[in-house]
C-alpha positions in Angstrom: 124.1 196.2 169.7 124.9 192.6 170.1 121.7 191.8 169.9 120.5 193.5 166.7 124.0 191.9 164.7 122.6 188.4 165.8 119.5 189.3 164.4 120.9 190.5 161.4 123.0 187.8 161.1 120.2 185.0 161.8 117.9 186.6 159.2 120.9 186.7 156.8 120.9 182.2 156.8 117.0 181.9 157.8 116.4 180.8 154.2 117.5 177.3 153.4 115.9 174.1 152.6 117.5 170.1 151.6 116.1 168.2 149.1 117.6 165.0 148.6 117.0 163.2 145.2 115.7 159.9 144.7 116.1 156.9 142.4 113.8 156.8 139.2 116.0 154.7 137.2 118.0 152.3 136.7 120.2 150.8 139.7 120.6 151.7 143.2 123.6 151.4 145.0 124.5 151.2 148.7 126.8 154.3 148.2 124.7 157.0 146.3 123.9 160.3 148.6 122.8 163.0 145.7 120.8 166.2 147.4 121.1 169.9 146.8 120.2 172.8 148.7 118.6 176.1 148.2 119.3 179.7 149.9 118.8 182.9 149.8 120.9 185.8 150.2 119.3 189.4 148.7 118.0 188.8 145.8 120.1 185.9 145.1 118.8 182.1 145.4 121.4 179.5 145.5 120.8 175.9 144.2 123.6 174.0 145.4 124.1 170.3 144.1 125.9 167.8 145.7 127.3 164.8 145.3 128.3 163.4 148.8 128.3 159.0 147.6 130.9 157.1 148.9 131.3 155.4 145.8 132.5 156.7 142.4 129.6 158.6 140.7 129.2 161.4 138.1 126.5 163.5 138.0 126.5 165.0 133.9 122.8 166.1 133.2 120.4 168.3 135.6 117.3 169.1 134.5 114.4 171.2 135.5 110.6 170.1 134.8 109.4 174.0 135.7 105.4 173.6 135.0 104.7 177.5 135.8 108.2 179.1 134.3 109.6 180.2 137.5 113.1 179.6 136.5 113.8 182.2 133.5 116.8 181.1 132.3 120.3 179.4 134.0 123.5 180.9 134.1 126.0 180.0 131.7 128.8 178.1 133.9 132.2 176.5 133.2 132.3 173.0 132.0 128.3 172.7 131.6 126.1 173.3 128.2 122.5 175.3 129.4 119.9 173.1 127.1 115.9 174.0 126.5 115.7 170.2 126.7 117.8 167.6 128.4 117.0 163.7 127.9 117.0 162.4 131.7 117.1 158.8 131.1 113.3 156.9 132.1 111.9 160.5 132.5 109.1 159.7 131.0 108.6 157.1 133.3 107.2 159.5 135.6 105.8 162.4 133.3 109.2 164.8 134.0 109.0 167.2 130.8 112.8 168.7 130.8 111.9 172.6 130.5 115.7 173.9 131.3 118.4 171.8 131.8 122.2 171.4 132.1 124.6 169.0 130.3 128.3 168.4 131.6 131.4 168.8 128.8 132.6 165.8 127.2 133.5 163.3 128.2 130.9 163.0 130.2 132.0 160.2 132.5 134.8 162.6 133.7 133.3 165.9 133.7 130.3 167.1 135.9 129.9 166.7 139.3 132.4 163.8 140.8 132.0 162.3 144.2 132.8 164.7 146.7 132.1 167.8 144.7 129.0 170.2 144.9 127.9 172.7 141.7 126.9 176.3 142.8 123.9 177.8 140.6 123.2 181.4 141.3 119.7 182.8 140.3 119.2 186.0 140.3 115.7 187.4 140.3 114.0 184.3 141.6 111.7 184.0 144.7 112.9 182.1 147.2 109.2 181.4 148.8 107.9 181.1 145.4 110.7 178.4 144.6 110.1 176.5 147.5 106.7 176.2 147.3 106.7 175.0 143.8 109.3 172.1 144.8 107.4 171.3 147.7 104.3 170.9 145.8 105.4 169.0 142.8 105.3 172.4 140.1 108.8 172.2 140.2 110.6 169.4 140.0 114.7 168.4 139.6 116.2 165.3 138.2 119.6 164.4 137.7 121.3 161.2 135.5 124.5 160.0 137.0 127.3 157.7 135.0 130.1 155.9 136.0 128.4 154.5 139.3 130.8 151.9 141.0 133.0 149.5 139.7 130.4 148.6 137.2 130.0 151.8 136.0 126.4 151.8 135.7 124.3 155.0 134.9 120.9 155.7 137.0 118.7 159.0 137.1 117.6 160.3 140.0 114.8 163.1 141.1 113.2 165.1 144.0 110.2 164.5 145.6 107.4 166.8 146.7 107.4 167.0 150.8 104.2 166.4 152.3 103.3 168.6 154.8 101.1 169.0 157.0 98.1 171.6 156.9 99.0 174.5 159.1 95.6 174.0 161.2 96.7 170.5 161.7 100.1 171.3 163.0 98.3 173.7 165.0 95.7 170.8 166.1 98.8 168.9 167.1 100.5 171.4 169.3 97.4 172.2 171.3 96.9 168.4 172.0 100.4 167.4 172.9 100.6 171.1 175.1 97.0 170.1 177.0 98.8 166.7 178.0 101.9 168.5 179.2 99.7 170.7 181.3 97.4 167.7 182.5 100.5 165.5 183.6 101.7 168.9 185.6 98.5 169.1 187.2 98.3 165.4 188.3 102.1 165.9 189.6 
């Protein structure tokens, strides 16, 4: 019985994946650590935002460039405006065409998401393998523009970028040659 709760309970948190989102825009600083996460629970998918930088930041537009539609529509939430099209500062830059998008509350230097704090998007009716295939291929992409960075107060967008992965029959190529020189040191031992 133990057994099959575990189960349950492991298959429960088996989906989830960390993006973290890079500078596009403007100025880095030392201090900046913007990511956000995706699970999975029924036929829920979870984007969670965060803003873990040490210094003061303010996260106050996300934006989705969603080349296939896979995201229907966002959830109205407290605080934040849903938009058909959000200007993410240089986003043209690097050919991001806002398809959805969220804008904090005035003023936007206070509201949004402040050091230390993490926005919760629930998505209903979204596949969670067809999600994460889309952001790890580039179909899907999400930027966000942060203000009041610092002491300077500086603004900078940021975005995530497409993992490259490895081909499954590499991987595969790779685990057979590391296992035959496991098995060939054993046999000279």
């Amino acid at each position: 019985m133990k057994i099959v709760l575990l189960s349950l309970l492991l298959a429960t948190f088996a989906h989830a994946q960390l993006y973290s989102l890079d500078l596009f825009e403007g100025v880095g600083d030392d201090g900046i650590d913007l990511s956000f996460s995706i699970t999975q629970s029924n036929d829920v998918l979870d984007l969670l935002i965060t803003n873990d930088s040490t210094v003061r930041s303010v996260i106050t537009q996300i934006a989705f460039d969603d080349l296939y539609a896979i995201l229907p529509t966002l959830p109205v939430l407290d605080a934040w405006s849903v938009k058909n099209s959000v200007n993410i500062s240089g986003s043209n830059n690097i050919d991001f065409s806002t398809t959805l998008g969220l804008e904090a509350d005035p003023p936007p230097t206070r509201n949004g998401i402040n050091s230390g704090e993490e926005l919760l998007i629930s998505l209903g009716g979204v596949d969670y393998n067809s999600f994460i295939q889309a952001l790890d291929s580039g179909d899907l992409r999400l930027a966000v523009h942060a203000q009041g960075i610092g002491e300077n107060e500086i603004s900078s967008s940021y975005v995530n970028t497409p993992e490259v992965k490895p081909e499954p029959s590499t991987s595969m190529l790779g685990a057979v040659g590391i296992a035959m020189i496991v098995l060939r040191r054993n046999r000279t031992s």
